[in-house]
N, C-alpha and C positions, 0 to 999 in steps of 0.2 A: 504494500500500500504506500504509496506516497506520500500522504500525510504523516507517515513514522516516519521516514527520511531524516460551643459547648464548651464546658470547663474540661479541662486536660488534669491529669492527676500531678499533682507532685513529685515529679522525678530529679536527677542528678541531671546536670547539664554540665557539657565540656568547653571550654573554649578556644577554640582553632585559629591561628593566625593565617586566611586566607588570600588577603588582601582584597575582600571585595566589592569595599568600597569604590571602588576606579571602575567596577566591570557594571557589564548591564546585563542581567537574567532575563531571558528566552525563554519559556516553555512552551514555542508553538509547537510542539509535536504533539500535545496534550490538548485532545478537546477540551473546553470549556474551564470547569471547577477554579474558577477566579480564585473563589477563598483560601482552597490549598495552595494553590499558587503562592498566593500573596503571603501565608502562613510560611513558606518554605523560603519563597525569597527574601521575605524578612531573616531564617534563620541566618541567611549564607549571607546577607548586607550586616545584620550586628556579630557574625563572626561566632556564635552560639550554637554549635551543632550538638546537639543528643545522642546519646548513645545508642536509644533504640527508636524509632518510630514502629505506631503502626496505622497504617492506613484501612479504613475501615468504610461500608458503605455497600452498596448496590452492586449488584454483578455488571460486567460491562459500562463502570463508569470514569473510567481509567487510572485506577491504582495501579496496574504492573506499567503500563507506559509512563507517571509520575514518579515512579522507583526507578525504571532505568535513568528515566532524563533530572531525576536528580541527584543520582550516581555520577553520570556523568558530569554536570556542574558542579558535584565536589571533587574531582580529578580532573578537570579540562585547566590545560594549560596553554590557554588564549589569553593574550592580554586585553580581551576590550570585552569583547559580548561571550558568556557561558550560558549553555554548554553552547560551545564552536561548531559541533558535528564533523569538524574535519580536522583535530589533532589525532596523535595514535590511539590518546587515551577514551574520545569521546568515540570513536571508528569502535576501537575492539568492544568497549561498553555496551554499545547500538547491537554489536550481534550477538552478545552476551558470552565473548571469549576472551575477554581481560582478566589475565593471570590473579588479578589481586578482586575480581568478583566472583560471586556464586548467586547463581541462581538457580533455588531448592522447589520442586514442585513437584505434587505428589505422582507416583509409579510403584509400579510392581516390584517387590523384590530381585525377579531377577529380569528383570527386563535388560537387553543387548544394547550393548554400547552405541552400537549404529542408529538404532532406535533414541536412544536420548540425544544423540546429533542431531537427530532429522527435525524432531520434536522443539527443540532449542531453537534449531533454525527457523520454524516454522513461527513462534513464540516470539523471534527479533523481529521478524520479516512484518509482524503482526501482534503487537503486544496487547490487543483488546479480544483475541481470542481467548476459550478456557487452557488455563494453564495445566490442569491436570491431564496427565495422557489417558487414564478414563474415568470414568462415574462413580468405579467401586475402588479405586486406585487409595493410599494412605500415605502421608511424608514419615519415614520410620525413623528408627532410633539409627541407623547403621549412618542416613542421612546428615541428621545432627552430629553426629559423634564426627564425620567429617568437617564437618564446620569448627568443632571444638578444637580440629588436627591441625588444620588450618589458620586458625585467628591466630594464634601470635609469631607467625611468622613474618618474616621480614617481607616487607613490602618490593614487589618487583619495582613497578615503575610507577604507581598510585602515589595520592595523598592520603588516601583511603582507603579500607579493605570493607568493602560493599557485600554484606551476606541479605539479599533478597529471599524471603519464604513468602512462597504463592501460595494462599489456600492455608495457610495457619493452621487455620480449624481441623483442617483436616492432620494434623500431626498424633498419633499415637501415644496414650499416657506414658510411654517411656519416654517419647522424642519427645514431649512437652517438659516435662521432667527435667530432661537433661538440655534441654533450652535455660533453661532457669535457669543454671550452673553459669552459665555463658553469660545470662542477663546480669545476674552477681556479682562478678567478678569479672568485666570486660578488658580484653588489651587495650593499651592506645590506639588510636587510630584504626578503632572498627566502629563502625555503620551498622545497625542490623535493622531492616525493613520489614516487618511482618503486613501480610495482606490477608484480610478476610472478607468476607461478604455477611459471614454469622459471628456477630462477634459474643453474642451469647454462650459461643462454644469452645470459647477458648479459658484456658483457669482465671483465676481473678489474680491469681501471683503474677501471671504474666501481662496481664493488663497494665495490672500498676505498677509495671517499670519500663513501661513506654509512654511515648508522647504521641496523642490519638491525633488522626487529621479524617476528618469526614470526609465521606466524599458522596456528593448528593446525586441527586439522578439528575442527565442531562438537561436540559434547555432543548425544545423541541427543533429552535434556530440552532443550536449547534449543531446539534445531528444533519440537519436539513443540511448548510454549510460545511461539513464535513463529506458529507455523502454527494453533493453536487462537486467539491474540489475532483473527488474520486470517476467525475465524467456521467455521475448520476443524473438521470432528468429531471428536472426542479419538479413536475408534481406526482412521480413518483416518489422523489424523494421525503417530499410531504405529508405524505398518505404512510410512509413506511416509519419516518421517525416518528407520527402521531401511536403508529402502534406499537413501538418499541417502547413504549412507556419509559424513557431515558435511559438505556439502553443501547449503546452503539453496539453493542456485540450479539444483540437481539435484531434488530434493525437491517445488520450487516446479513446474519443468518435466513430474515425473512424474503430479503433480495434472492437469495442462491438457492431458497427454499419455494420460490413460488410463494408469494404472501396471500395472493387472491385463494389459491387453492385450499391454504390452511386457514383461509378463513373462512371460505365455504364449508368447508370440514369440520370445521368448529362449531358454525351456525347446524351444518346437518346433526353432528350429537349433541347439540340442545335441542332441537324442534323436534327431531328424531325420535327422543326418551319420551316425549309423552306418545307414541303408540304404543297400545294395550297390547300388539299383539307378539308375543314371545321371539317368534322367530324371527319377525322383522328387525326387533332390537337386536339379536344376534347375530343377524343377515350385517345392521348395522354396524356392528363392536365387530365384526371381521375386517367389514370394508376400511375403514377406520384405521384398525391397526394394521391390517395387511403392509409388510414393507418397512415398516417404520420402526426407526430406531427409540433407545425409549429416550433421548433426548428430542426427537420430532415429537412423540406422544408428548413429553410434559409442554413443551411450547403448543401442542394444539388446547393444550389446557389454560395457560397463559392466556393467548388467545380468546376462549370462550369467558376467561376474568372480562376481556376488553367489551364483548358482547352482553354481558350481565351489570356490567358498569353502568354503559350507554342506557340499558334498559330502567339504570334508577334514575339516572340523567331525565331519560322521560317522565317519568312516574312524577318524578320533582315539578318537574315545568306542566305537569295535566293532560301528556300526550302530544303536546307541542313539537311537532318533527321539522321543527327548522333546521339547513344544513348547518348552520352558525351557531347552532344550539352548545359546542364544546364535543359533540358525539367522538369518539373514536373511530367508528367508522359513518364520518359524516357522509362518504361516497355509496351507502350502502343502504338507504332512508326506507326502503322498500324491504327489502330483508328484514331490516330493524324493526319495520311495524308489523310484519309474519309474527317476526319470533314474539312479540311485544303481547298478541294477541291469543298466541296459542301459552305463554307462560302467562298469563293473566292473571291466575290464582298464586302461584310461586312467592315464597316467602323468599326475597331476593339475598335479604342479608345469609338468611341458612344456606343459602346456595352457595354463593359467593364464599364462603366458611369450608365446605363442602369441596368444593374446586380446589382451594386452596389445600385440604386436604388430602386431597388425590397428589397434589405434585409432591407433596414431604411423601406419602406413600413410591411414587417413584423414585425419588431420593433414595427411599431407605429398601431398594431392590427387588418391593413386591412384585409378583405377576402381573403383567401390566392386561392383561384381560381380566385378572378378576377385579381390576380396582376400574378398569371400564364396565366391567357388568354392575359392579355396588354403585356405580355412579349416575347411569342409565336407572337403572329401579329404584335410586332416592328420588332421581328427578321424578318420573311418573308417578314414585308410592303420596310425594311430599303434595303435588298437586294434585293428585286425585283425594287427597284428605282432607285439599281445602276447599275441596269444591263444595257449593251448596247441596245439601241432601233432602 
């Protein structure tokens, strides 16, 4: 891609002699997130770097591309604007091969060397993809204990030694564990960047010896402006970041995915579950799943969030189907009052609760046909109970 080309807890703070007051900080490889911005280049203008950060927030809102590119503005050795993108330091950073970085994201035990090059590459090339090589993947202890092999060694050609962990949450009570050791007791001159999306899942010891930086969901214009630099058609691009719900890596996904598809698909398994009759729902939850990976299945879930949204959107305003209305899919006005009509009775919020449901069910590796069939028979059981009798 071309484009890559709250109270904080009380922690320990270092203070680094950078010199960077004289330079000017860049982060346009970094959609949007003004605030982190501003939070970060404040740190690297008063010379105050932390020992650990952690970036927290929304999936696809660009924590791993803010960690690289501010790896690399504590190692770029430009004299005017950081990061440069064109010394050795800010070059090997961008592809995530500088000797004095790591970048920890969850994998397999024994997964092949060639396999985590390709992965890596794929990760620099594109740092708003998921970082994990798969869904059930964990960051183990063997990972960390590398890290801990690592930190105090002499620095190749850094100012820094930059240890990036993608997916935090996902680390192992042993690799958690033994994070702490590290967070403890840091060398000079280490960095350590923790990234989550759940930060609920991370220990609370490790919490509070970082310094948090939110990171919110996109700006609808950002996305929009990021996806037309990318050669996007402006109202394609429009229609895709209003459903990425801030989300550039949702957004990006929906483009390669056929967006219109998975949203007729979406619409078809809600207006779908209210027919009574057995096989057609299962005719349904075939069609459905056939083919699809279970990260297609959770975004066609996402997805039907957008659908049952819009629908309270209506409910609010009295059935009012203006396009300007705010809809998600204001392109779809017709659909919308299908579905509006045949959920009529639907208790929105229990739905919406419901949905959201099914995708932690995904998450946590159920059968994705049975959490389609429990999904389909709440929808019809929950309307047919509120029907008048």
């Amino acid at each position: 891609m071309d484009l890559f080309s709250n109270e904080e807890p009380s922690i320990k703070v270092r203070t680094k002699k950078i010199t960077a007051s004289k330079k000017k900080i860049l982060f346009n490889r970094v959609i949007g997130q003004s605030k982190a911005k501003f939070l970060l280049e404040k740190a690297i203008l008063n010379e105050r770097i932390p020992t650990a950060y952690l970036f927290y927030g929304q999936e696809g809102s660009g924590k791993n591309a803010m960690a690289i590119e501010f790896s690399k503005a504590l190692n770029c050795t430009s004299g005017s604007q950081i990061p440069c993108q064109t010394c050795d330091n800010c070059r090997a950073i961008g592809r995530l091969v500088h000797p004095d970085l790591k970048f920890v994201f969850a994998a397999p035990a024994k997964i092949k060397t060639e396999d985590v090059v390709k992965h890596i590459q794929k990760l620099a090339a594109n740092p708003y993809l998921p970082s994990a090589y798969s869904e059930t993947a964990g960051i183990l202890i063997d990972q960390v204990r590398e890290l801990k092999r690592t930190a105090g060694l002499k620095l190749y050609k850094g100012k820094y030694r930059a240890f990036i962990i993608s997916g935090a949450d996902r680390m192992t009570t042993e690799a958690a564990n033994s994070l702490l050791k590290i967070l403890e007791e840091p060398p000079p001159k280490l960095l350590l960047i923790l990234i989550t999306s759940r930060l609920d899942k991370l220990l609370p010891t490790i919490i509070s010896r970082c310094q948090l930086i939110k990171f919110s969901p996109l700006k609808e214009t950002d996305i929009v402006s990021a996806l037309e630099k990318e050669g996007i058609e402006p109202g394609k691009a429009k229609i895709v970041s209003r459903l990425s719900m801030g989300n550039f890596r949702k957004a990006s996904a929906l483009l390669e995915e056929d967006y219109n598809a998975m949203r007729e698909q979406a619409w078809l398994l809600l207006i779908g579950s209210q027919n009574g009759d057995d096989f057609q729902k299962l005719a349904l939850i075939e069609k459905i799943a056939a083919g699809k990976s279970r990260g297609q299945i959770k975004e066609l879930f996402h997805i039907a969030l957008l659908w049952l949204r819009d629908l309270q959107v209506l409910r609010i305003r009295g059935g009012d189907l203006q396009e300007d209305a705010g809809f998600y899919n204001a392109d779809q006005i017709e659909k919308l009052a299908r579905l509006n009509d045949k959920l009529s009775e639907v208790n929105l919020d229990k739905t919406i609760v419901e949905t959201e449901n099914s995708i932690d069910l995904i998450e946590r590796n159920v059968y994705i046909n049975l959490i389609l069939i429990n999904y389909v028979t709440y929808l019809f059981d929950i309307n047919l109970s509120q029907q008048p009798r």
